[in-house]
Backbone as a ProteinNet text record, in pm:
[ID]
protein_1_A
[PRIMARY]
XXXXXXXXXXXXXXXXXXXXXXXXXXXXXXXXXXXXXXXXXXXXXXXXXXXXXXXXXXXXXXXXXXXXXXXXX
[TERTIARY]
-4156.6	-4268.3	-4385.9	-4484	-4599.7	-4687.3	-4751.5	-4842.5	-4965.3	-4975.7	-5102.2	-5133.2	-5039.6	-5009.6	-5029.6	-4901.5	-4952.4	-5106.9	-5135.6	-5294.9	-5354.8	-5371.5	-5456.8	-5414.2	-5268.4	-5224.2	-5266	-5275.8	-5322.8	-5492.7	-5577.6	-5719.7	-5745.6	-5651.4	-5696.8	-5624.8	-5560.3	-5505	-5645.2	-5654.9	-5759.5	-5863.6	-5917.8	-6010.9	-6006	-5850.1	-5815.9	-5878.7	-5811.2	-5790	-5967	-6047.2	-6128.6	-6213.8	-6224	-6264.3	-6242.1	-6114.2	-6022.6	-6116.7	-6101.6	-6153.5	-6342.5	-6381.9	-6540.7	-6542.6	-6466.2	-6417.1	-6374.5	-6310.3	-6269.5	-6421.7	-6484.7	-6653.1	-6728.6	-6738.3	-6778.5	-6775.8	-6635.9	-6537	-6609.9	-6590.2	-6600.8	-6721.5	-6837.8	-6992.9	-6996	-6935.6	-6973.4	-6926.5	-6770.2	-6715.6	-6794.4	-6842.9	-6975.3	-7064.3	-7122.4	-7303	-7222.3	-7116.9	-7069.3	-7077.6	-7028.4	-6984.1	-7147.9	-7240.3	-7361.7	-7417.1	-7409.5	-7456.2	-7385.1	-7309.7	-7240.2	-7105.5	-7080.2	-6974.6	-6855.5	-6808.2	-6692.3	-6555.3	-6517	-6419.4	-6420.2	-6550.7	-6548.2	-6579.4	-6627.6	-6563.5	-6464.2	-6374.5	-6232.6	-6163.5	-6175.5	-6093.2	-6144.8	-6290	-6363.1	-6232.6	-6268.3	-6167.4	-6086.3	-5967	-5830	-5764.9	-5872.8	-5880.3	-5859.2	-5916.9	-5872.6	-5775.7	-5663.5	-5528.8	-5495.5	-5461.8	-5378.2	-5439.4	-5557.3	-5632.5	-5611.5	-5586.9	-5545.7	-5361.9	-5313.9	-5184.1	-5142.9	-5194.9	-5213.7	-5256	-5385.6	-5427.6	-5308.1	-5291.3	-5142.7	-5030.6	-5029.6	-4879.7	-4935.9	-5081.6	-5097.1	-5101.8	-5187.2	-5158.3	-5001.7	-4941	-4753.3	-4748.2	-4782.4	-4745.5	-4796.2	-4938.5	-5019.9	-4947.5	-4866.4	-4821.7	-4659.5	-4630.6	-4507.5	-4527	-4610.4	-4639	-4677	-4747.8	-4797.6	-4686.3	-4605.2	-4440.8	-4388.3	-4387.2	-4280.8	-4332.5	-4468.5	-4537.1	-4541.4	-4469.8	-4482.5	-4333.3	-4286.4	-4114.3	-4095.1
-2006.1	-2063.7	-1966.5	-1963.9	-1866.5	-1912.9	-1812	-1894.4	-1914.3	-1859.7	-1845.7	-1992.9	-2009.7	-2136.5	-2293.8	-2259	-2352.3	-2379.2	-2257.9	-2261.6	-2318.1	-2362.6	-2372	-2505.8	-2537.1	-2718.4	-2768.4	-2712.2	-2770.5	-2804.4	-2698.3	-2728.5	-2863.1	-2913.4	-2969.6	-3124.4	-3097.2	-3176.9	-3279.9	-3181.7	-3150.5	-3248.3	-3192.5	-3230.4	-3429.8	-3444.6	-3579.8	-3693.5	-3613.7	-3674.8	-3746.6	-3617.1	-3668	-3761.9	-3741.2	-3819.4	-3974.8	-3988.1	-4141	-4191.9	-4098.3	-4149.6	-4207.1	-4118.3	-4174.6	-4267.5	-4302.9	-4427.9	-4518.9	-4536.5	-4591.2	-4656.3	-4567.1	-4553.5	-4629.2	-4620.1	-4706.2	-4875.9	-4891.3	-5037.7	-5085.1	-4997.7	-5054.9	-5099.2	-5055.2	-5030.7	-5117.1	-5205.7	-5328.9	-5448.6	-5430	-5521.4	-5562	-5483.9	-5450.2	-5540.8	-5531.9	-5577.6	-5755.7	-5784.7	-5919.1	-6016.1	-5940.1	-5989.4	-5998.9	-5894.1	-5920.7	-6066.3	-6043.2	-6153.9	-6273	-6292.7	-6435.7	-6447.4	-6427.7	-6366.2	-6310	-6373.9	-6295.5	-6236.4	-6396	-6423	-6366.6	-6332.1	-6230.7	-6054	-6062.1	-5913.7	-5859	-5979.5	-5925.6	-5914.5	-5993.3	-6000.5	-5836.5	-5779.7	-5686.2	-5556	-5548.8	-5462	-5425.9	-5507	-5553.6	-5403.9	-5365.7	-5269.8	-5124.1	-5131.3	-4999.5	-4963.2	-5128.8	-5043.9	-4931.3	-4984.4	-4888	-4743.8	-4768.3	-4603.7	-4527.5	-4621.5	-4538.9	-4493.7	-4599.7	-4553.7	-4381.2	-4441.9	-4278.2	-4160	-4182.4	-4062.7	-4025.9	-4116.7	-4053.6	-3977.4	-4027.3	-3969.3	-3862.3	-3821.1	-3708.1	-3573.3	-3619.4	-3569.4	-3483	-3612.3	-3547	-3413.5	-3448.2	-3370.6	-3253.6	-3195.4	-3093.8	-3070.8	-3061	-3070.5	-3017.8	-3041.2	-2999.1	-2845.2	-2893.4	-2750.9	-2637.7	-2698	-2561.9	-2514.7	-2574.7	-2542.1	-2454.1	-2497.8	-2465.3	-2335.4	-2273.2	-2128.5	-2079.1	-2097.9	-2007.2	-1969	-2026.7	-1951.9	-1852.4
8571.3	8497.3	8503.6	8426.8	8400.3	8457.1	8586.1	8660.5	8542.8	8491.8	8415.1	8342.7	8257.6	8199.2	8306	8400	8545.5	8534.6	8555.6	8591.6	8540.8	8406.6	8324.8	8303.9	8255.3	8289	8424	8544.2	8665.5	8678.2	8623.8	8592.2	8510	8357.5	8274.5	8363.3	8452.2	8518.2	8605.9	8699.3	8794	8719.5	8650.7	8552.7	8448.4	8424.4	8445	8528.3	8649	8765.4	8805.6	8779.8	8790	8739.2	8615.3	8509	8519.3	8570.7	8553.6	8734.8	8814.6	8924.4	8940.5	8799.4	8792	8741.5	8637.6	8603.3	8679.7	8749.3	8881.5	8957	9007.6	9110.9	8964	8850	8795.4	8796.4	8787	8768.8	8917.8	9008.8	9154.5	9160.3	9102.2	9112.9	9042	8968.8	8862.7	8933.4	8996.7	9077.4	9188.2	9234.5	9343.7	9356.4	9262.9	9125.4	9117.8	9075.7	9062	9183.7	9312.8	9445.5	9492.6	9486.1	9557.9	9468.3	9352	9280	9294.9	9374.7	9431.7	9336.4	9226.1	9216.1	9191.5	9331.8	9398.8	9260.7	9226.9	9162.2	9063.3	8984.4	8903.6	8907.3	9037.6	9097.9	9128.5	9173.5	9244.6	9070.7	8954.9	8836.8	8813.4	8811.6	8729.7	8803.3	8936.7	8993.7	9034.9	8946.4	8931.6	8799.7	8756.3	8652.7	8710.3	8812.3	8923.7	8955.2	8979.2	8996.4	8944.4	8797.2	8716.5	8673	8698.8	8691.1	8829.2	8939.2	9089.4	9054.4	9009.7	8960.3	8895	8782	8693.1	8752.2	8856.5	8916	8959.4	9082	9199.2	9109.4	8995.7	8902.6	8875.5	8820.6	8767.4	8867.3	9031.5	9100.8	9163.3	9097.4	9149	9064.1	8916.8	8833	8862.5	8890.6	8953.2	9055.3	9151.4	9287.9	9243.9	9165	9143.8	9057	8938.9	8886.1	8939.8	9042.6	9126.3	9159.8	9240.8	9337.3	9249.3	9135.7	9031.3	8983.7	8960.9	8923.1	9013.1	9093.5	9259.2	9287.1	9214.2	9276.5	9186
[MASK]
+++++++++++++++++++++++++++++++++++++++++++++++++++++++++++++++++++++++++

């Protein structure tokens, strides 16, 4: 595989990852704002939305983690 290429899919990766995770610190920061405001029940529903964006990270992470492996042999 072309590290170069790697490289540059692993940055835009990188760059995902992050994005989805500010998103994430958002959801949480609202779920947050619900629970101080008494609440709860509609904080815990608000950040029920986090899963699947913690999901995706971890997968995209694999994918970065393998590519690297893989421009290195």
């Amino acid at each position: 595989m072309d590290r170069a290429i790697a490289e540059k899919t692993i940055t835009i990766i990188l760059t995902e990852i992050h994005r989805r995770l500010d998103e994430a610190a958002r959801i949480a920061k609202a779920a947050e704002a619900c629970a101080l405001a008494g609440s709860i029940a509609e904080g815990v529903t608000v950040s029920m939305d986090i899963e699947q964006i913690i999901y995706e990270t971890g997968r995209l992470q694999d994918v970065a983690s393998l590519l690297n492996r893989l421009s290195r042999e």
